[in-house]
N, C-alpha and C positions, 0 to 999 in steps of 0.2 A: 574287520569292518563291522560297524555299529548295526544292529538288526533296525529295521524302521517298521514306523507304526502311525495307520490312521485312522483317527477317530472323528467321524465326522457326527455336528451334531443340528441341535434345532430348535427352534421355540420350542418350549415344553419338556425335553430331554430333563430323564431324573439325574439331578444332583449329587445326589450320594454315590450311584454307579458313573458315572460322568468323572468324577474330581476321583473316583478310587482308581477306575482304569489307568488315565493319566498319570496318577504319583507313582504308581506302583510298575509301570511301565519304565518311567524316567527314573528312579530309585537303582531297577537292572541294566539303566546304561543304555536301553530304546530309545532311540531319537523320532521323538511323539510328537506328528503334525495334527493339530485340533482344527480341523474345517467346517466351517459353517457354510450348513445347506440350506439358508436362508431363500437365497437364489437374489436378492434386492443387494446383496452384494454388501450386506452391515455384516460387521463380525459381532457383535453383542447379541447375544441372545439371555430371552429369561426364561429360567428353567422350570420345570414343574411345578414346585412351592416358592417359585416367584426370585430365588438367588438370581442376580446379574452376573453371567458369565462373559467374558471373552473369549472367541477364536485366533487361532493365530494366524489366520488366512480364509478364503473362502474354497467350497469345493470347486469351484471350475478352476479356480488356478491350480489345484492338485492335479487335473486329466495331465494324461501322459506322462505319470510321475510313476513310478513300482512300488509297491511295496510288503513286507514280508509278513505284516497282518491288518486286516482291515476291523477294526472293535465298532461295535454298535455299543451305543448306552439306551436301555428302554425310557417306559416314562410315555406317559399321555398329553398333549399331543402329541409329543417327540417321535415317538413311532411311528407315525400315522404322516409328519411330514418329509420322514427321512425314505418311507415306503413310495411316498409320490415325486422323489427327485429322483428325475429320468438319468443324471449323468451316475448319481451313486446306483441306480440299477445297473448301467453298464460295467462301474466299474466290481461290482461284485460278483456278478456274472462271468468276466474276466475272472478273477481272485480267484474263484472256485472254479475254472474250466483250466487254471494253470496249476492246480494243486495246491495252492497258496494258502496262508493261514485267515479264517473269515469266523466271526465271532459276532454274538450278540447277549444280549441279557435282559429279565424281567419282561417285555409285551414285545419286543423289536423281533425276538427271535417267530415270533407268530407273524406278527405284523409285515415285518420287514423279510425275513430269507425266506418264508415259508410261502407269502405271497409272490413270491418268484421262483417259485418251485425246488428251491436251493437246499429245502429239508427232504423231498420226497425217498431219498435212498440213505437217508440220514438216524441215527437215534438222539433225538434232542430233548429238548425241556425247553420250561419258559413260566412265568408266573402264572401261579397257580390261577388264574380267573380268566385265563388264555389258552390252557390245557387241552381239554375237551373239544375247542375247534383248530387245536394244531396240527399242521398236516406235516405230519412227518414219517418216515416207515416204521418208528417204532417211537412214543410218545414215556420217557421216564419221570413217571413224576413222581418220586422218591427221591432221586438224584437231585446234589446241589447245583454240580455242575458235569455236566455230563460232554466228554471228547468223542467224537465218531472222525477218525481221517483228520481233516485239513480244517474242520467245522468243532467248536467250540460255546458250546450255551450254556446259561445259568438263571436263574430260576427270580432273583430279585435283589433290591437295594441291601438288605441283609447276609446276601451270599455273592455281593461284590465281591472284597478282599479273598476270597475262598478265588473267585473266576479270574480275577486279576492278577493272582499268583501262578494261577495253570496256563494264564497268557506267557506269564514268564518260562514257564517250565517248558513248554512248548518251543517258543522262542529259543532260550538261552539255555536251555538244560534246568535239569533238578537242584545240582551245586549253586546256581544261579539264583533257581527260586531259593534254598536255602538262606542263601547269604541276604536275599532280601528280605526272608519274612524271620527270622533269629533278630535281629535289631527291634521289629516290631513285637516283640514278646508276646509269636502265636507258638501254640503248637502246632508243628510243620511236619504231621504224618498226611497222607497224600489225602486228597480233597475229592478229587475225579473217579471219576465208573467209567472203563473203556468197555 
């Protein structure tokens, strides 16, 4: 059975971490729902430096849907509107009260899980100009990408593809990420600080 995976996203959501999540999910065989937390119910949104994206759905038709990791993409405002949609608070809160895999990158991981107190027993990261007021129990900011449990964060648009691979590894196994990131000609010695 295919792992699933949602990314929901926003006016302002960074581009770079946005399209790397997605490919790099869909590459390992994750069947990747893009939900826009618009709330007016458009699926377009334009992202940080202004790219027109599409969603494949909105988040309210995702509620009551499962799934086996929920990705945040950072990015200004993108953060800051995905932190004030009430149904993606629920459903993260669920994610992480079921053990479930819950991810964010670049300002989200501040912005978004930590204002929901989702970091407090947590050791995370998040870009560096968000560092100093993240609340988490242990703040690594050396790490690109840093795993604690069921939680997953990364630092910026630059250490996407690094945090999109440990999506995978997480998900699907190491063989997994392997197979995914050999085609991309990285070198694929492990990326994460547990």
């Amino acid at each position: 059975m295919n792992k699933t995976a949602l990314v929901p996203v926003a006016e302002g959501s960074e581009e770079i971490e946005l399209v790397t999540i997605i490919d790099v999910l869909r590459r390992a065989g994750v069947a990747v729902t893009v939900a826009s937390a618009n709330g007016d119910g458009t699926l377009q949104i334009s992202a940080s430096w202004g790219t027109k994206m599409v969603a494949d759905t909105t988040l309210e038709d995702c509620v009551g849907n499962h799934y086996d990791l929920i990705a945040l993409p950072g990015g200004l405002p993108g953060s800051e509107h995905l932190a004030e949609h009430p149904l993606l608070d629920t459903m993260l809160r669920d994610q992480a009260a079921q053990g479930k895999l819950f991810a964010a990158i670049c300002a989200a991981p501040a912005l978004v899980l930590a204002s929901k107190g989702l970091l407090l027993d947590k050791t995370a990261t998040c870009h560096p100009n968000f560092q100093q007021s993240l609340q988490a129990n242990v703040v690594d900011g050396a790490a690109r990408v840093v795993v604690d449990g069921n939680c997953i964060t990364s630092q910026g648009p630059a250490t996407a593809l690094d945090f999109a691979l440990e999506l995978v590894e997480q998900l699907c196994g190491v063989v997994k990420r392997e197979e995914v990131a050999a085609p991309m000609v990285l070198t694929t010695t492990p990326t994460a600080y547990y």
